[in-house]
C-alpha positions in Angstrom: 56.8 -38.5 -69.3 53.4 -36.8 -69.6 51.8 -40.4 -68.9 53.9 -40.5 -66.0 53.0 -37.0 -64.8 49.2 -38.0 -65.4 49.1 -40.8 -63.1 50.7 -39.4 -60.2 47.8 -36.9 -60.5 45.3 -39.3 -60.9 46.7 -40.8 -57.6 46.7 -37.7 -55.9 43.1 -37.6 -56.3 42.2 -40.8 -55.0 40.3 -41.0 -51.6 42.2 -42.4 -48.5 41.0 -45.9 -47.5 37.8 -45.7 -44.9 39.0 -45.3 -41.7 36.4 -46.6 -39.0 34.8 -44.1 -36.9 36.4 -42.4 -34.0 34.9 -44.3 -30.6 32.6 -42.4 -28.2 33.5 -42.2 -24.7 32.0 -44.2 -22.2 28.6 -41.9 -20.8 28.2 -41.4 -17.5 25.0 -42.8 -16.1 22.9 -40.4 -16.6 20.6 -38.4 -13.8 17.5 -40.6 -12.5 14.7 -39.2 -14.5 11.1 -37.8 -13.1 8.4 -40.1 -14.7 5.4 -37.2 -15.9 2.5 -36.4 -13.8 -0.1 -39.0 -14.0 -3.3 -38.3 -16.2 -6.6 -39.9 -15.5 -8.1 -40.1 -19.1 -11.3 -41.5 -20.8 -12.2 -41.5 -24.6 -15.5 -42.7 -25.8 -17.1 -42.3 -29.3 -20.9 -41.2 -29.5 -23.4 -40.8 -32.6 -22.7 -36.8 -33.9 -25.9 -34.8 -34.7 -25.3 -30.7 -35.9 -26.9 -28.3 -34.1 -28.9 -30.4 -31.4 -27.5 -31.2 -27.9 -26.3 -34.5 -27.1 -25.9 -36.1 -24.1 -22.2 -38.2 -23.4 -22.0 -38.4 -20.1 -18.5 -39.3 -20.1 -16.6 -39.0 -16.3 -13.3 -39.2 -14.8 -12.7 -39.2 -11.4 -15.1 -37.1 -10.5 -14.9 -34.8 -13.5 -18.8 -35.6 -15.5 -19.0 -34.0 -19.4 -23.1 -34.1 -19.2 -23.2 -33.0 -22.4 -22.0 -31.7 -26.2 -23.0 -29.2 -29.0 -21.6 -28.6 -32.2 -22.4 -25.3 -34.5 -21.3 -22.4 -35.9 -20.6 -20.3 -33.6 -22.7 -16.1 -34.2 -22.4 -13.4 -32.1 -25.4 -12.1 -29.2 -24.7 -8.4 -30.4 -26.6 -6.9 -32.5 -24.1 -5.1 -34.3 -22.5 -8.1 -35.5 -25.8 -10.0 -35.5 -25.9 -12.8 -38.9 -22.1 -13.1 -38.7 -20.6 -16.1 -38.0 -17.5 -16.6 -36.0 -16.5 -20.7 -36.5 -17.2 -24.0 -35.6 -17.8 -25.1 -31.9 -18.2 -28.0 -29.9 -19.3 -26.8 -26.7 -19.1 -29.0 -23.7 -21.2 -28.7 -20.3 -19.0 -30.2 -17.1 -19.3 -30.8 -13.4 -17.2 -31.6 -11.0 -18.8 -34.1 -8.7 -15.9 -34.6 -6.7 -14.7 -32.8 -3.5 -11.1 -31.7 -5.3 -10.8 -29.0 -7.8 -10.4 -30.4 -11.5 -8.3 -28.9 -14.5 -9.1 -30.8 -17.3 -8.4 -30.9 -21.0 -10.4 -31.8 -23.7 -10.3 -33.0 -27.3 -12.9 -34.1 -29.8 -12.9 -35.5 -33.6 -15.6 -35.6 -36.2 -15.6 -38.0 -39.1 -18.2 -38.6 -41.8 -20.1 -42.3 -42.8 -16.4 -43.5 -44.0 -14.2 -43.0 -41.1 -12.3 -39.8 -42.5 -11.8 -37.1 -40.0 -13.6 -34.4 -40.9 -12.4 -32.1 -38.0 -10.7 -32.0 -34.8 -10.4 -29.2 -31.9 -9.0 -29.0 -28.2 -9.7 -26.8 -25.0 -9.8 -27.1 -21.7 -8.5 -24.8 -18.9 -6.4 -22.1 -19.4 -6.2 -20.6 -16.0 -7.5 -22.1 -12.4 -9.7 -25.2 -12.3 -13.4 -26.7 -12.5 -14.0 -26.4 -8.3 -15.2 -28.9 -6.5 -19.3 -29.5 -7.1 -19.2 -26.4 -9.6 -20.2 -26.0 -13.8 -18.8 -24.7 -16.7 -18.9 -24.8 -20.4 -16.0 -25.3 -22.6 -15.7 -24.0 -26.2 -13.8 -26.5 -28.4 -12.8 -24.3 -31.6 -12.2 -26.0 -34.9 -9.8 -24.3 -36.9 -9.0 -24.8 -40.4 -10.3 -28.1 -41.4 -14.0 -27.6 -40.3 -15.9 -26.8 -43.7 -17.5 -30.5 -43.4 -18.0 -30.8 -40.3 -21.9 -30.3 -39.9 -22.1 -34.0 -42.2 -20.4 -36.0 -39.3 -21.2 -39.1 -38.7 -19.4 -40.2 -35.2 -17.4 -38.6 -32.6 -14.9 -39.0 -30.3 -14.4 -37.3 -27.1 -11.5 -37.6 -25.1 -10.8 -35.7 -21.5 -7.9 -36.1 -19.6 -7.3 -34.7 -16.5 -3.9 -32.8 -14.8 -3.2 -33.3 -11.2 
């Protein structure tokens, strides 16, 4: 009797046989999708140096980097005069063209090896580079940077927003 009882439990507590799973229904075709603004881009690697201005001359459509400097970046004010403030990559640009520009910008650092020692962004936040005008752009490193000034290569990418 208590063998009996046992098994009926022990059959209770079986699982139910796999059932297969419940079919979706057929999806409507979905709405025609908006392919993302175009970006004009270039990407170039260049020789680093620490501390010393280099020239890249990298340009799309219009849109010329002349040049590139990497260092640490330390306040003009007196009062805070020997303190230091972190790592740059500051970037000299003209628009050539007749059409205002709002680029972005990104840049990596790697040593002898390969391994990326830093990387940082920028570009602009608000308005555009007009047309046949110059600005600088601060590219900050943030976190991994400590290694930075023994870079060996660089690349520099800009891409542009219509």
């Amino acid at each position: 009797m208590i063998s009996a009882l046992l098994l009926t439990a022990l059959c209770g507590l079986q699982t139910p046989p796999a059932q297969p799973p419940p079919t979706l229904p057929a999806i409507a075709s979905l709405p025609e999708i908006k392919p993302i603004q175009s970006l004009r881009f270039a990407s170039r690697g260049f020789s680093f140096t620490w501390d010393k201005l280099i020239s890249v001359d990298l340009e799309v459509d219009g849109l010329r980097v002349k040049t590139i400097f990497f260092n640490e970046r330390e306040p003009k004010n007196r009062y805070l005069k020997g303190r230091k403030f972190g790592h740059r990559a500051q970037l000299e640009v003209t628009n050539t063209s007749t059409m205002p520009r709002i680029p972005g910008f990104a840049v990596a650092v790697m040593d002898e090896e390969g391994r990326l020692l830093g990387a940082a962004t920028g570009g602009t936040k608000f308005g555009t580079v007009k047309a046949g005008g110059t600005e600088t752009f601060d590219l900050n490193f943030v976190q991994v940077k400590q290694r930075l000034p023994r870079g060996a290569r660089f690349v520099l990418s800009v891409e542009l927003r219509d």
